[in-house]
VEXDO-161720 format. One record per atom (N, C-alpha, C, O): x, y, z; atom name. Coordinates in Angstrom, 3 decimals, decimal comma, padded with zeros to 6 digits. Layout:
<<X; Y; Z>; 'CA'>
...
% end
This chain:
<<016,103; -108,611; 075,286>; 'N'>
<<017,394; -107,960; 075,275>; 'CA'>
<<018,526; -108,956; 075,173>; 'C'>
<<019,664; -108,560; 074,923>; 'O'>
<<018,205; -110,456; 075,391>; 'N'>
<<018,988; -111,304; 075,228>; 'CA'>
<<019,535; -111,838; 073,936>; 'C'>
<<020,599; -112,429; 073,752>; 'O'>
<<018,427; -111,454; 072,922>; 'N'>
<<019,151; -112,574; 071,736>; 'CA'>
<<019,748; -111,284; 070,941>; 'C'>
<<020,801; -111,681; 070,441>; 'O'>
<<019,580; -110,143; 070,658>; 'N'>
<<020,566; -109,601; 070,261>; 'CA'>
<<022,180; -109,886; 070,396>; 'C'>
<<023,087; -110,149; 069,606>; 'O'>
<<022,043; -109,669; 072,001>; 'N'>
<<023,357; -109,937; 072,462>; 'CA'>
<<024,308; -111,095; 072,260>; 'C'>
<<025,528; -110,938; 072,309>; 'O'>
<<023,496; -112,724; 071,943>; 'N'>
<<023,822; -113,875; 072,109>; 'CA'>
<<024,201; -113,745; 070,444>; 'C'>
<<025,355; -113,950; 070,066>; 'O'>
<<023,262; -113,433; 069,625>; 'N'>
<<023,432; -113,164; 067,890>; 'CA'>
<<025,083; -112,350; 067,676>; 'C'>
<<026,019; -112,482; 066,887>; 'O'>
<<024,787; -111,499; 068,840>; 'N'>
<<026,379; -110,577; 068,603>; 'CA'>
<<027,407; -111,287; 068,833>; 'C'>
<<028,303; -111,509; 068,018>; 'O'>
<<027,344; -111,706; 070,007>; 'N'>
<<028,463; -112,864; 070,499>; 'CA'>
<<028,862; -114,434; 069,593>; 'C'>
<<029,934; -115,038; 069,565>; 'O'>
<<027,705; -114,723; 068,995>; 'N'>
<<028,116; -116,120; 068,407>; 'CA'>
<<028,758; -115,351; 066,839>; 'C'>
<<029,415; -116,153; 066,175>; 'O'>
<<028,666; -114,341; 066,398>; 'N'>
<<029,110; -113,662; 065,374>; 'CA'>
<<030,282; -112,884; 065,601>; 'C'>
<<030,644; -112,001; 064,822>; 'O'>
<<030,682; -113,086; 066,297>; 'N'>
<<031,843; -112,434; 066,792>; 'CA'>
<<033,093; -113,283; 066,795>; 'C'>
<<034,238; -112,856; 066,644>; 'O'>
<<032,610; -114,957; 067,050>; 'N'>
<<033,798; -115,575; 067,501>; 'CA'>
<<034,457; -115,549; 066,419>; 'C'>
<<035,494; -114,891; 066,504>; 'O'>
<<034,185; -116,163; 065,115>; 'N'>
<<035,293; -116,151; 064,493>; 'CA'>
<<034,362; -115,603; 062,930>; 'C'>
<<033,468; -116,218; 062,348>; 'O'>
<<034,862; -114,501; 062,646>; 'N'>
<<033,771; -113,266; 061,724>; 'CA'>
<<033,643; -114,483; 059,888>; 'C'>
<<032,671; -114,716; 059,169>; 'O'>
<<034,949; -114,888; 059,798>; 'N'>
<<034,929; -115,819; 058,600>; 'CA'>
<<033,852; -116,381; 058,397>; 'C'>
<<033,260; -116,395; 057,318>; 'O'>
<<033,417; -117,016; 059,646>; 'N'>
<<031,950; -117,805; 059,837>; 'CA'>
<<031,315; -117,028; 060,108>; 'C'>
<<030,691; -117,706; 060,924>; 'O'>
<<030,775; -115,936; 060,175>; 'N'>
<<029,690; -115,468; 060,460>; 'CA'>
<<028,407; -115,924; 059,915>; 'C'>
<<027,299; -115,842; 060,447>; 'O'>
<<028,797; -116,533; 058,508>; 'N'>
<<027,271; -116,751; 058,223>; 'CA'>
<<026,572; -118,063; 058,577>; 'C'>
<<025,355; -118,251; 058,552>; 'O'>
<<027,659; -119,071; 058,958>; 'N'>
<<027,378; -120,814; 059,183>; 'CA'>
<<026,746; -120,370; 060,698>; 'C'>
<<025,731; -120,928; 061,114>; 'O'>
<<027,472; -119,264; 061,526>; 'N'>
<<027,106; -119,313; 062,978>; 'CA'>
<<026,031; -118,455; 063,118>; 'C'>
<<025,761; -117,977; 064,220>; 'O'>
<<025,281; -118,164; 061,963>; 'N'>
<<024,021; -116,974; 062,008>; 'CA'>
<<023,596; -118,256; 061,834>; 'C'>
<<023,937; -118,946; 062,794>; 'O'>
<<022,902; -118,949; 060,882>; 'N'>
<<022,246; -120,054; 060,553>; 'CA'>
<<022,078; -121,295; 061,814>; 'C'>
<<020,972; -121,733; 062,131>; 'O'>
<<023,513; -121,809; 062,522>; 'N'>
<<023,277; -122,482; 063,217>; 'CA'>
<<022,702; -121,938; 064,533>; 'C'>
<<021,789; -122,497; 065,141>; 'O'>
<<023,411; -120,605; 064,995>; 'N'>
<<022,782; -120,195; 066,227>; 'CA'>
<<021,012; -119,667; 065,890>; 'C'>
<<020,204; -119,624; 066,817>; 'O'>
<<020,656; -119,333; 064,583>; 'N'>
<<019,357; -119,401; 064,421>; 'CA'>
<<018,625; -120,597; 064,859>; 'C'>
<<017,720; -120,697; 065,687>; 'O'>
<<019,254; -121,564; 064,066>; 'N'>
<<018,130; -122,738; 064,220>; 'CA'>
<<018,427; -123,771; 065,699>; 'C'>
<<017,877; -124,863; 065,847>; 'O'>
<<019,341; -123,198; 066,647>; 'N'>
<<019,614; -123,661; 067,686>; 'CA'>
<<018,097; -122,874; 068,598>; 'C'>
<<017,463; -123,449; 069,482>; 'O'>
<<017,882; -121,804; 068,194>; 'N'>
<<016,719; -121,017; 069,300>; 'CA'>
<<016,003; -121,381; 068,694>; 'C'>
<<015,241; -121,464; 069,658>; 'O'>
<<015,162; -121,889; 067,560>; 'N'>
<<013,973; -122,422; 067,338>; 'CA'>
<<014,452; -123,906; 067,898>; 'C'>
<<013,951; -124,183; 068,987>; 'O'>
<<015,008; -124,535; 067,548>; 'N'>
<<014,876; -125,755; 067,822>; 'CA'>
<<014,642; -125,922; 069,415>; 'C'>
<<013,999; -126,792; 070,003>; 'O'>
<<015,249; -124,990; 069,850>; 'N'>
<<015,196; -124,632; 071,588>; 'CA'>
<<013,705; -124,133; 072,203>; 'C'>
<<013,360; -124,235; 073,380>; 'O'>
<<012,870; -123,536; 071,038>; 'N'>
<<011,803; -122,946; 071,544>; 'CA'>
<<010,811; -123,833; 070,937>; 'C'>
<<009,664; -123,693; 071,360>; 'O'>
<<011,075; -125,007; 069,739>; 'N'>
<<010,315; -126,478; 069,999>; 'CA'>
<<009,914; -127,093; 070,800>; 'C'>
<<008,721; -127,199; 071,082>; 'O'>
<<011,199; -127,846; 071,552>; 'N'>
<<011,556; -128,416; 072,546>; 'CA'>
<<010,308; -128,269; 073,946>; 'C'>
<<009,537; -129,033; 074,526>; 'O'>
<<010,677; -126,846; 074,020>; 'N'>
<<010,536; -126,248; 075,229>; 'CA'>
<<008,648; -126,140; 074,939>; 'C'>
<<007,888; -126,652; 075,762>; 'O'>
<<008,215; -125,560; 073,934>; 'N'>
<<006,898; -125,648; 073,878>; 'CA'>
<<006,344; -127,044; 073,688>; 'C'>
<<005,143; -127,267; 073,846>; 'O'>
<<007,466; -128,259; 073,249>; 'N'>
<<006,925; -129,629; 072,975>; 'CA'>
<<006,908; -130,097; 074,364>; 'C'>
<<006,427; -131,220; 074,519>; 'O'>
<<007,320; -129,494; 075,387>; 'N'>
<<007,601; -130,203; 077,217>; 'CA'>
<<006,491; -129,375; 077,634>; 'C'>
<<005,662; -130,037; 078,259>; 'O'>
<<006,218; -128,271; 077,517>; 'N'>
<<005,322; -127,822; 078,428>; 'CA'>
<<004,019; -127,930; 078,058>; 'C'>
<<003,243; -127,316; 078,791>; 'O'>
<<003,502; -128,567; 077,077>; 'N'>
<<002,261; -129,237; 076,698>; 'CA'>
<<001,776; -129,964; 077,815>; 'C'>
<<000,979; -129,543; 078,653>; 'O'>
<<002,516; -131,519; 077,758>; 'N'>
<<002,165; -132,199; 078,974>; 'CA'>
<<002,503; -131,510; 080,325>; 'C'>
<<001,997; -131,880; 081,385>; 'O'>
<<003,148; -130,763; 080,253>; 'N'>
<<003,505; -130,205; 082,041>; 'CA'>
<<002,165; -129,314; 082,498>; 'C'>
<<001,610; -129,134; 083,582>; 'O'>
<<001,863; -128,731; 080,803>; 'N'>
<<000,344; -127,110; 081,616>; 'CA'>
<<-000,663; -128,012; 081,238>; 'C'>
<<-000,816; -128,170; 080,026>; 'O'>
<<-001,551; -128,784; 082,186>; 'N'>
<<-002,517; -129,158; 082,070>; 'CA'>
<<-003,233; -128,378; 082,666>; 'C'>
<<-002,680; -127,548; 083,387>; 'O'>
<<-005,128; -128,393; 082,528>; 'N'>
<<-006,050; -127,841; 082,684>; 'CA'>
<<-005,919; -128,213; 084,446>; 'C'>
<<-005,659; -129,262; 085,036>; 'O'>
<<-006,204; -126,950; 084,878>; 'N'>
<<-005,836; -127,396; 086,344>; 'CA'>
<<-004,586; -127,340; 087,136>; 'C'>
<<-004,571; -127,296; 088,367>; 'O'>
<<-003,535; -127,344; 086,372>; 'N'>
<<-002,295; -127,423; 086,908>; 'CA'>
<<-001,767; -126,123; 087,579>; 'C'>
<<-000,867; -126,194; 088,416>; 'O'>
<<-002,294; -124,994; 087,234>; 'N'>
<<-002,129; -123,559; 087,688>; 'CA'>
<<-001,233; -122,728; 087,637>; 'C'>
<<-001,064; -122,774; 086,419>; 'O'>
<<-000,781; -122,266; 087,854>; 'N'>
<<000,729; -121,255; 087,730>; 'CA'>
<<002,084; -121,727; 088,524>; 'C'>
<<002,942; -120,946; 088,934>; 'O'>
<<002,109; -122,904; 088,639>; 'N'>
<<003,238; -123,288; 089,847>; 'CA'>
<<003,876; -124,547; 088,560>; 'C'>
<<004,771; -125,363; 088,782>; 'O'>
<<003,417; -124,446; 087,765>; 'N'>
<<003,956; -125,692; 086,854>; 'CA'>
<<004,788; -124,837; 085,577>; 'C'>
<<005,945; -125,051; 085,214>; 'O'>
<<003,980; -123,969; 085,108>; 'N'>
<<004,656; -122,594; 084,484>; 'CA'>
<<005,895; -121,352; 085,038>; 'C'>
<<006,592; -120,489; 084,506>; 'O'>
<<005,634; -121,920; 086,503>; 'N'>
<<006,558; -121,226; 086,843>; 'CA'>
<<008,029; -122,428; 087,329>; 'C'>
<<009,160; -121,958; 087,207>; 'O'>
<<007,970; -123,032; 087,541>; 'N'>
<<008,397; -124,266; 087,714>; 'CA'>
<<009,713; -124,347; 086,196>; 'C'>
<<010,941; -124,272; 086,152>; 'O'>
<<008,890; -124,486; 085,405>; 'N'>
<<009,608; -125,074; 084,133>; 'CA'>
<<010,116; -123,549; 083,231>; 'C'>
<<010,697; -123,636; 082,149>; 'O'>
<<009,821; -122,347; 083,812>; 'N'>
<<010,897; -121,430; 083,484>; 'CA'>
<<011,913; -120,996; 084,254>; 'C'>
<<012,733; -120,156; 083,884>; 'O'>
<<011,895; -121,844; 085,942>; 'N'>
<<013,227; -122,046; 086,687>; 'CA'>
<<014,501; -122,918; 086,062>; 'C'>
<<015,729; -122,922; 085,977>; 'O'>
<<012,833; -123,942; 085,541>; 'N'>
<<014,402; -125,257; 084,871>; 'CA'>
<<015,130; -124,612; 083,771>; 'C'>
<<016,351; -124,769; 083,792>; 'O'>
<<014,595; -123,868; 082,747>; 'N'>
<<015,117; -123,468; 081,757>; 'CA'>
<<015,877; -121,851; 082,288>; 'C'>
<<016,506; -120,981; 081,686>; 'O'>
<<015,601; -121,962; 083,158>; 'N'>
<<017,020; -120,355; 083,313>; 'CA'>
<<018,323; -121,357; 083,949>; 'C'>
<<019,498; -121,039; 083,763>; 'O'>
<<017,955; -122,508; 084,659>; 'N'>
<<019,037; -122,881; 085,448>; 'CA'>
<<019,868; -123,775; 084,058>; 'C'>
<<021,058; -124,091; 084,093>; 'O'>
<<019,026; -124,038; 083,013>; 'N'>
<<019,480; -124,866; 082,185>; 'CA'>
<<020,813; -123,724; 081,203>; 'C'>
<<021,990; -123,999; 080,968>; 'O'>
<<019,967; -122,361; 080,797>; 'N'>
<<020,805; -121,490; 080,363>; 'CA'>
<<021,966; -121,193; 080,986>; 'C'>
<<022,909; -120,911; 080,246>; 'O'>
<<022,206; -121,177; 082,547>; 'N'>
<<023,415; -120,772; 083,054>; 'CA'>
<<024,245; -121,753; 082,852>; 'C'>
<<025,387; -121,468; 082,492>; 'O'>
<<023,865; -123,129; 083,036>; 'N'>
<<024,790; -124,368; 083,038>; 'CA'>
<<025,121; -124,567; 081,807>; 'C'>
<<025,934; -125,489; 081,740>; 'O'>
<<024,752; -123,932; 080,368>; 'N'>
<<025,526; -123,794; 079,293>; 'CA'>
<<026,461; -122,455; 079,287>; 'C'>
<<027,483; -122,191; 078,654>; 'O'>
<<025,779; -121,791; 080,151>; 'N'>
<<026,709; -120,082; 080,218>; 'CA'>
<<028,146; -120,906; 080,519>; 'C'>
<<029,165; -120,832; 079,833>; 'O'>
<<027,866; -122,033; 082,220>; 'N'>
<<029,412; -121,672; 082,887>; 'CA'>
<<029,890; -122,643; 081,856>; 'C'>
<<031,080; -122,359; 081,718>; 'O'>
<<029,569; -123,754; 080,964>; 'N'>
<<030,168; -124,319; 080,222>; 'CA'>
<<031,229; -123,726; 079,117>; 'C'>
<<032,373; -124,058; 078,809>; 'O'>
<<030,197; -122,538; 078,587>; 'N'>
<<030,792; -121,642; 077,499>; 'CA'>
<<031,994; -121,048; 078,019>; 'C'>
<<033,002; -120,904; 077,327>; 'O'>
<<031,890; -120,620; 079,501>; 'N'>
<<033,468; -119,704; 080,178>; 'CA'>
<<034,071; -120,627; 080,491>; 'C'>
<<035,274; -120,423; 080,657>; 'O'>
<<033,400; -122,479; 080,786>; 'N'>
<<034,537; -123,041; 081,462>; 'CA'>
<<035,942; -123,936; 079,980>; 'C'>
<<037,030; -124,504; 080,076>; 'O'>
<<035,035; -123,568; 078,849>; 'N'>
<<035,486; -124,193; 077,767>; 'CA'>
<<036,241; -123,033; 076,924>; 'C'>
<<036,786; -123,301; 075,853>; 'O'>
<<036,240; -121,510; 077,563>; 'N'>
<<037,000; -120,457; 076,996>; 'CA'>
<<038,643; -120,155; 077,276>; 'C'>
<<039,594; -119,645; 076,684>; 'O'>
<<038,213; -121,099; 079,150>; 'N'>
<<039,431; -120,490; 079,909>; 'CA'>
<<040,143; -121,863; 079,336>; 'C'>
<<041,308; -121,574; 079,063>; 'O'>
<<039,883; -123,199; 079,062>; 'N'>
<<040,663; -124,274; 078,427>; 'CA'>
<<041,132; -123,774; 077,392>; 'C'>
<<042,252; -124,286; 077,419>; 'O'>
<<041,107; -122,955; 076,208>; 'N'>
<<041,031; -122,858; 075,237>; 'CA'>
<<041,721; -121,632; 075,064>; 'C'>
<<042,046; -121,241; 073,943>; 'O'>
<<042,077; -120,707; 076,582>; 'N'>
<<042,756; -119,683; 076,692>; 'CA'>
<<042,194; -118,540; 075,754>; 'C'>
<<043,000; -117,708; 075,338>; 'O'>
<<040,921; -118,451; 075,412>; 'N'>
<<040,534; -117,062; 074,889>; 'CA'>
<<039,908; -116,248; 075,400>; 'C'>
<<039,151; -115,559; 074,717>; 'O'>
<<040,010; -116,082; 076,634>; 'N'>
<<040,016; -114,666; 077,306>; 'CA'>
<<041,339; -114,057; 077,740>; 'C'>
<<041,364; -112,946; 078,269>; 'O'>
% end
C-alpha cells in the first residue's frame, strides 16, 4: 500500500517532471531493493534464525523514517507546506 502512495507523491511535486521523477523514483526502489537483498545475504546465514531477519527489517523501517523526517524537515526549509 506504500509504493502507490510514494509513486503519487514523488509525481506530484512538480507535474512538468513527472516523467524524470517516475524513472528516478523507479530506479531509486530497485536500487533500494539491491542493496537491501545484497546486505542480507551475509546477515541470513544457515543457522542464523529469525532474529537476524527480523533485526534488519527494524534497520530498514528506522532507515525509511529518517528519510521521511528528512523529507518534512527539508519541506518546512523550503516553506512548502
Amino acid at each position: 500500500m506504500s509504493i502507490p502512495n510514494a509513486t503519487a507523491g514523488m509525481l506530484a511535486i512538480k507535474p512538468e517532471l513527472a516523467g524524470t521523477a517516475s524513472g528516478l523514483g523507479s530506479a531509486m526502489m530497485i536500487g533500494g531493493g539491491a542493496a537491501l537483498s545484497a546486505l542480507a545475504g551475509p546477515v541470513l546465514q544457515i543457522g542464523t534464525g529469525d532474529l537476524a531477519l527480523i533485526a534488519l527489517m527494524w534497520v530498514s523501517i528506522f532507515i525509511g523514517i529518517l528519510f521521511i523526517l528528512l523529507v518534512i524537515r527539508r519541506n518546512r526549509t523550503l516553506h512548502l507546506e
